[in-house]
C-alpha positions as CSV (number, residue, x, y, z in Angstrom):
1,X,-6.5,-77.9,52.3
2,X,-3.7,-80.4,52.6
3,X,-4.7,-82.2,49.7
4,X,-5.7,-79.4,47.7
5,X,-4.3,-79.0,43.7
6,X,-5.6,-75.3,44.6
7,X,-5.6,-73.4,47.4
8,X,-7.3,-70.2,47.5
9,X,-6.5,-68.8,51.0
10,X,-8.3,-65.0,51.9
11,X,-8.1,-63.9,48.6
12,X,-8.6,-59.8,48.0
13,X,-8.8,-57.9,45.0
14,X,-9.1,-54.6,44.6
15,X,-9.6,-51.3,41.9
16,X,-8.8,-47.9,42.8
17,X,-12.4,-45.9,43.4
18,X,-12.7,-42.3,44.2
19,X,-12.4,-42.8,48.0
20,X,-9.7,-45.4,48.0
21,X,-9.4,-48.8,47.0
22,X,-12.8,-50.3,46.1
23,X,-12.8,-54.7,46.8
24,X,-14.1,-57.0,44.3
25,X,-12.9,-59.9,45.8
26,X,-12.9,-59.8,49.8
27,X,-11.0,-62.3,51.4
28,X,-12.2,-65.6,49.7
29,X,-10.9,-68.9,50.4
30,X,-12.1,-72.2,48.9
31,X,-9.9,-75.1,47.0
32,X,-10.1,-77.5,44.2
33,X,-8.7,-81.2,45.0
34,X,-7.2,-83.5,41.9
35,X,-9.7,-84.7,39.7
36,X,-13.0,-82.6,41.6
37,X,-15.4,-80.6,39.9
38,X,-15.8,-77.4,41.5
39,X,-18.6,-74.8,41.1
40,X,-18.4,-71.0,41.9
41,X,-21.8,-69.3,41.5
42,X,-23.5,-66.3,42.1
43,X,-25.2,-63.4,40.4
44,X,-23.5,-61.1,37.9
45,X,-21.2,-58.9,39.2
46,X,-20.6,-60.9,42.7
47,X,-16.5,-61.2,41.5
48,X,-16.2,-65.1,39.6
49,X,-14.7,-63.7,36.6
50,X,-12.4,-61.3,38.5
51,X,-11.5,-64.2,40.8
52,X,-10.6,-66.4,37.8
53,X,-8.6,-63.9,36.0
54,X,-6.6,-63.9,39.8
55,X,-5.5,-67.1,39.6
56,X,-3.9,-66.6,36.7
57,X,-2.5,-63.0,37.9
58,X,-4.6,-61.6,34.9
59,X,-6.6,-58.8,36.7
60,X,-6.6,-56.3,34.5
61,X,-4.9,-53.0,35.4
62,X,-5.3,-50.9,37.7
63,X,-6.5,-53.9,39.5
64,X,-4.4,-55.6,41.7
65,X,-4.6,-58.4,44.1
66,X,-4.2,-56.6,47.4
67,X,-3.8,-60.2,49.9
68,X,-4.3,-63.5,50.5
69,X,-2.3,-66.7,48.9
70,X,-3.1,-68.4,45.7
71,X,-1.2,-72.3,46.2
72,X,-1.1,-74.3,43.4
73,X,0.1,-78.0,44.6
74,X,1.5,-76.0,48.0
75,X,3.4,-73.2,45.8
76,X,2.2,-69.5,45.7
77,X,1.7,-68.0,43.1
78,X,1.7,-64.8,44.5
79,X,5.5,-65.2,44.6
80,X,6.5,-66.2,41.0
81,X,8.4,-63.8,39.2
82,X,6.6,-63.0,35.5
83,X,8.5,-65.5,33.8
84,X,7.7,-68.1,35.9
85,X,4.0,-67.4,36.3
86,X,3.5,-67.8,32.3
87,X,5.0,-71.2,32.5
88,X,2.1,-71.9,34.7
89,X,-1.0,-70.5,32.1
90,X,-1.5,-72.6,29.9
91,X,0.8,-75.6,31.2
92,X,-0.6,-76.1,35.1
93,X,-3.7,-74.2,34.7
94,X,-5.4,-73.7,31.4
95,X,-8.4,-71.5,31.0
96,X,-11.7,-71.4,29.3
97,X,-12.9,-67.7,28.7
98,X,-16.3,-66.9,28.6
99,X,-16.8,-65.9,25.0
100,X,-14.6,-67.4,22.5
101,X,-15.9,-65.2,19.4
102,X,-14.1,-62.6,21.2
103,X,-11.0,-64.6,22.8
104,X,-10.1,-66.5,19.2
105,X,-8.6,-64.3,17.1
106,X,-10.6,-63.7,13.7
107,X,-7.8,-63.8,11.5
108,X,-6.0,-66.8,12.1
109,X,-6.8,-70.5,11.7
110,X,-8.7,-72.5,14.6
111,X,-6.0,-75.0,13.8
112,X,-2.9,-72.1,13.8
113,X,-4.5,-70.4,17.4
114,X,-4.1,-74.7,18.4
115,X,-1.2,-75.4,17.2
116,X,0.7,-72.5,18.2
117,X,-0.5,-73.0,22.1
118,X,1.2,-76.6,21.6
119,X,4.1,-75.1,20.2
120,X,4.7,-72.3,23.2
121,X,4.7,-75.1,25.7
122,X,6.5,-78.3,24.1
123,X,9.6,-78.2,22.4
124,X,7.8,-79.7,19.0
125,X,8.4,-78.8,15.7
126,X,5.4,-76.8,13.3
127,X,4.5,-80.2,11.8
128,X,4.0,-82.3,15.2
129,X,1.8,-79.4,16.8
130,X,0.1,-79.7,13.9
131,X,-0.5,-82.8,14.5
132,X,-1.2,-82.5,18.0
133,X,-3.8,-79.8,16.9
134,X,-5.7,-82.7,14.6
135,X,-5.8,-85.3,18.1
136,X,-7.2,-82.0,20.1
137,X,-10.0,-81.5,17.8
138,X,-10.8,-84.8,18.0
139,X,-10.6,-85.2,21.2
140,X,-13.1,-82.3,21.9
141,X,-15.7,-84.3,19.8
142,X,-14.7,-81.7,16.4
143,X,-16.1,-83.8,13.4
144,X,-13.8,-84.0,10.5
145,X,-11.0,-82.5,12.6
146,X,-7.6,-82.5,9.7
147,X,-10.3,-80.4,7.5
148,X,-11.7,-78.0,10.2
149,X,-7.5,-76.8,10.9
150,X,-8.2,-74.6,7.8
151,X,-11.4,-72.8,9.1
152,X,-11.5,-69.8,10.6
153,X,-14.1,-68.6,13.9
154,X,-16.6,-67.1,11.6
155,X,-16.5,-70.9,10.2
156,X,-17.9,-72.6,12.9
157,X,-20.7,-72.6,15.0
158,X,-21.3,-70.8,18.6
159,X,-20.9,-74.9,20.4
160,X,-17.7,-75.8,18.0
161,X,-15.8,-72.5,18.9
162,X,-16.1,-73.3,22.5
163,X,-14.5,-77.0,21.7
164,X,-12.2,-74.7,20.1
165,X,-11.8,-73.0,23.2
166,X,-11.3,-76.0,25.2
167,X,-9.0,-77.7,22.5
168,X,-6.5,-74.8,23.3
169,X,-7.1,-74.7,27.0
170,X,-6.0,-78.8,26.5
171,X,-2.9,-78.0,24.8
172,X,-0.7,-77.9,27.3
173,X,-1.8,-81.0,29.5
174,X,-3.0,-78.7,32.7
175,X,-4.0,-80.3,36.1
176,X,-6.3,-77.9,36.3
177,X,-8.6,-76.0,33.3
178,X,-11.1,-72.7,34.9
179,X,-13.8,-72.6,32.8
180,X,-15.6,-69.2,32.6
181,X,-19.1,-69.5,31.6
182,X,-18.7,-71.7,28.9
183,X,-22.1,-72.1,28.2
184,X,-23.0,-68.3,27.4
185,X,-24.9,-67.6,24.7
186,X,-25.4,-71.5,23.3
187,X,-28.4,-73.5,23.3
188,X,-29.8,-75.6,25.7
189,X,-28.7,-78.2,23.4
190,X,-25.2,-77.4,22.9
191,X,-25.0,-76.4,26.4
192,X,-25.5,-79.8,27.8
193,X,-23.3,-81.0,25.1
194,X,-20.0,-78.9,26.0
195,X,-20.7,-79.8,30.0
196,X,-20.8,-83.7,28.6
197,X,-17.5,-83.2,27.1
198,X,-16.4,-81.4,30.1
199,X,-17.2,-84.0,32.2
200,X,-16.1,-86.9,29.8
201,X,-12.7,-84.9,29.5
202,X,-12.2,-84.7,33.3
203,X,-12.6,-88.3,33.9
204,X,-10.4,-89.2,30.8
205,X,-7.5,-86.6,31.2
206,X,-8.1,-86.9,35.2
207,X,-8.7,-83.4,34.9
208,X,-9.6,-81.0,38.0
209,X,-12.6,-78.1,36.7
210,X,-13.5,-74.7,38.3
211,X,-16.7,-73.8,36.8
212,X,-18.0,-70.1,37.0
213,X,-21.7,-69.6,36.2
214,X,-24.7,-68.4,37.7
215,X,-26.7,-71.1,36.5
216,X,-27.4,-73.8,39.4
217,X,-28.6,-75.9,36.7
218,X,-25.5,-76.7,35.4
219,X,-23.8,-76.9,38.8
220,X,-26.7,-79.5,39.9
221,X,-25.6,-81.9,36.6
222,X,-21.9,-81.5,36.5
223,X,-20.0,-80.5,39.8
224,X,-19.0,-82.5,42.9
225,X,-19.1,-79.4,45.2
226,X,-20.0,-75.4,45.1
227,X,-18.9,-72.8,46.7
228,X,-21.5,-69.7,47.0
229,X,-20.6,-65.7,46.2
230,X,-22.3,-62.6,47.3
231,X,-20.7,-59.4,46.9
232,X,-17.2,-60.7,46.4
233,X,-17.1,-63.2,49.5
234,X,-17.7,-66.6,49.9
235,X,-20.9,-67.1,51.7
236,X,-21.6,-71.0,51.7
237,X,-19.6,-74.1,50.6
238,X,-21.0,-77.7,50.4
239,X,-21.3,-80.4,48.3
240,X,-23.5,-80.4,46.0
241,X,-26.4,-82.7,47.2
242,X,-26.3,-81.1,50.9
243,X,-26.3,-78.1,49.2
244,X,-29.5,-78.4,47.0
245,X,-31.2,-80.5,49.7
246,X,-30.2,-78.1,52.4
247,X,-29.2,-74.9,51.8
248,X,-28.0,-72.9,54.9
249,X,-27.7,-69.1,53.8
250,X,-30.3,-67.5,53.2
251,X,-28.7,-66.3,49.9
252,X,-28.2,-69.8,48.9
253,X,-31.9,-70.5,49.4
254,X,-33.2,-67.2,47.6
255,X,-31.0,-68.7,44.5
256,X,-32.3,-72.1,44.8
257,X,-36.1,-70.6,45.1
258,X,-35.9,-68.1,41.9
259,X,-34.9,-71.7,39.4
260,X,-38.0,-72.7,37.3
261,X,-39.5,-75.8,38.2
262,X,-42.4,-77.5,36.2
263,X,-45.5,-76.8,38.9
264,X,-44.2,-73.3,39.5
265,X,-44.3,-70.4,37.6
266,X,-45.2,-72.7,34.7
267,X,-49.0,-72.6,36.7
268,X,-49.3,-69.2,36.2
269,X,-47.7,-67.9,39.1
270,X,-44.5,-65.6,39.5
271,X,-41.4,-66.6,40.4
272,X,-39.8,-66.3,43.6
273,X,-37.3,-63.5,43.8
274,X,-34.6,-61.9,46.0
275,X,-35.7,-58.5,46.4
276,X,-33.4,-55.6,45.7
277,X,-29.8,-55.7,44.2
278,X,-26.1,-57.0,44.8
279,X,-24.7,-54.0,45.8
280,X,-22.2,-51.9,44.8
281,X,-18.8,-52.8,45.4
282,X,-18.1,-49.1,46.3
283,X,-21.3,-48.9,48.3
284,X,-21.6,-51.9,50.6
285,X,-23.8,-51.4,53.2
286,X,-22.4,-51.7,57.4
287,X,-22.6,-55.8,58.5
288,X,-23.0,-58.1,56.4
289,X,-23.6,-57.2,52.5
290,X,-26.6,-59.2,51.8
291,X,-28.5,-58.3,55.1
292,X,-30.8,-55.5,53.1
293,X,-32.2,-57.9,50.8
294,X,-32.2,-61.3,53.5
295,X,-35.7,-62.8,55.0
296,X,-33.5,-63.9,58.5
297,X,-32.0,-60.4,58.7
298,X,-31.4,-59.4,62.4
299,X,-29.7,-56.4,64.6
300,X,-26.7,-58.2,64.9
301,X,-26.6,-58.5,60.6
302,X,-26.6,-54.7,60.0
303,X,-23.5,-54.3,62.8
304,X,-21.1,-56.5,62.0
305,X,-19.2,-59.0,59.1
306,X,-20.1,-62.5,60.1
307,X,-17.7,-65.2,60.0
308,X,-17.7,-68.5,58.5
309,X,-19.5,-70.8,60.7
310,X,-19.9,-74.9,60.1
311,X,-22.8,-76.3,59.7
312,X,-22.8,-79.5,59.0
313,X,-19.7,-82.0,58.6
314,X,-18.8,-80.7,54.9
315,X,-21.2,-77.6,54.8
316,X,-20.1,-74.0,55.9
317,X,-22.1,-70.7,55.8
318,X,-20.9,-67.3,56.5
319,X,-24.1,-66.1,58.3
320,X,-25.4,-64.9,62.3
321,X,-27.7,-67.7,62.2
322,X,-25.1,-70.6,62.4
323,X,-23.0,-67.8,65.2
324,X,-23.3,-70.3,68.0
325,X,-20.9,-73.5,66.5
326,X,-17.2,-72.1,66.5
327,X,-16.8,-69.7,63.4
328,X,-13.8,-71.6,61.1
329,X,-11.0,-69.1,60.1
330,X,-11.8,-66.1,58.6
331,X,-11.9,-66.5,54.9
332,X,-13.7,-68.2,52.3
């Protein structure tokens, strides 16, 4: 990862369970070069939101991160007093959260909750974040932006709260924005709107974007490269073409499968679908966590953790069937 903006090395995150520490987040490494457009997917509950609320040092208590290394532009974040760390949200890394009815507050001004995130990162005075509020809206594609400081949430649609959001994740001129779901609950419409801007933003701003989402949809139109969870690991990482053209785990593929396609289901018939559940985080089962549920399972599966094995010159799996190459370090 030597020319990583991010460097997320064995990552582990952990709650406190009835028999001990419980892992959300077991020893995940992937990164996120200047500029790329990086996807984490997986089903709900895998550990994306968990991991994104990580790198920020966010988890909420009694979490804690229990190991690993989270470098931003080779410094750990891990390391950072308090003080330190909250120079970094907002300014290095700013952050879309997943729903921003609930993450803008309902009693302020969409141009206030703006202005005020200016305002706690730049030396400028009420006016000029004002000001600087007025360019964000505009920026995000906010029509009328001087006249929209005034409304509140409630005010605006679902599509121009979440340009709201990402005015405010902007404010502070980040490297780096994680954007959690951004797409929840909008229309297919406004969905591919917001990823437009996303994109439009990255290459204007020369912004790097971690996307979470489950939806491979979105990661097919908009990111440059995916990494792949299951049950709090990493389990694949590729680009994105080798990745939809040749999917290695058998997770990966199950995924890939279960998306409508015009031909398919649309016929008549049902849907492809991995059988069973992610399991619990409390309840993993011995081996490798997605061997109940996998097509290729074998004896060696239900015995032991596989590592991460290469498969092709940018495309990694963590699964028996790619054993005989030399597994890469343990990690993502």
């Amino acid at each position: 990862m030597p020319d990583a903006l991010l460097a997320v090395d064995g990552l582990s995150v952990a709650f406190p369970g009835a028999g001990g520490d419980v892992e959300v987040v077991r020893r995940l490494s992937f990164s996120v070069a200047p500029g790329e457009f990086v996807g984490l997917v997986g089903e709900s509950g895998c550990g994306k939101s968990i991991t994104a609320l990580a790198l920020l040092r966010l988890v909420p208590e009694p979490g804690r991160i229990t190991a690993g290394r989270i470098l931003l532009e080779g410094e750990d974040l891990l390391e950072l007093a308090e003080p330190e760390m909250r120079r970094v949200r907002g300014r290095r890394i700013g952050m879309i959260f997943q729903e921003p009815m609930s993450a803008l507050n309902p009693v302020l001004s969409v141009g206030f909750q703006i202005a005020e995130a200016v305002r706690v990162h730049h030396a400028v005075s009420r006016r000029e974040a004002r000001e600087e509020a007025v360019r964000l809206l505009d920026l995000v594609a906010i029509a009328a932006p001087r006249q929209r400081l005034k409304d509140y949430p409630h005010q605006l649609s679902g599509g121009q709260r979440q340009r709201v959001m990402i005015a405010i994740a902007l404010a502070a001129k980040p490297d780096l924005v994680i954007a959690d779901e951004p797409t929840t609950a909008l229309d297919v419409t406004v969905q591919a709107q917001i990823l437009e801007l996303l994109e439009g933003l990255r290459q204007q701003l020369g912004l790097a974007v971690l996307l979470i989402t489950h939806d491979l949809a979105v990661v097919a139109e908009t990111c440059d490269r995916v990494v792949v969870m299951y049950a709090g690991q990493g389990v694949e990482e590729a680009p994105v073409e080798p990745l939809f053209a040749a999917p290695a785990h058998p997770y990966t593929r199950g995924l890939l499968a279960a998306v409508p396609t015009l031909g398919g289901a649309a016929r008549g018939g049902d849907l492809p679908a991995i059988p069973g559940q992610v399991p619990e985080p409390a309840s993993l089962p011995a081996g490798c966590a997605f061997h109940p549920r996998c097509a290729d399972v074998m004896d060696e599966c239900r015995q032991r953790q596989p590592e991460i094995y290469r498969v092709a010159e940018r495309q990694t799996a963590r699964c028996f069937l790619y054993e005989g190459p030399r597994p890469e370090a343990s990690g993502s």
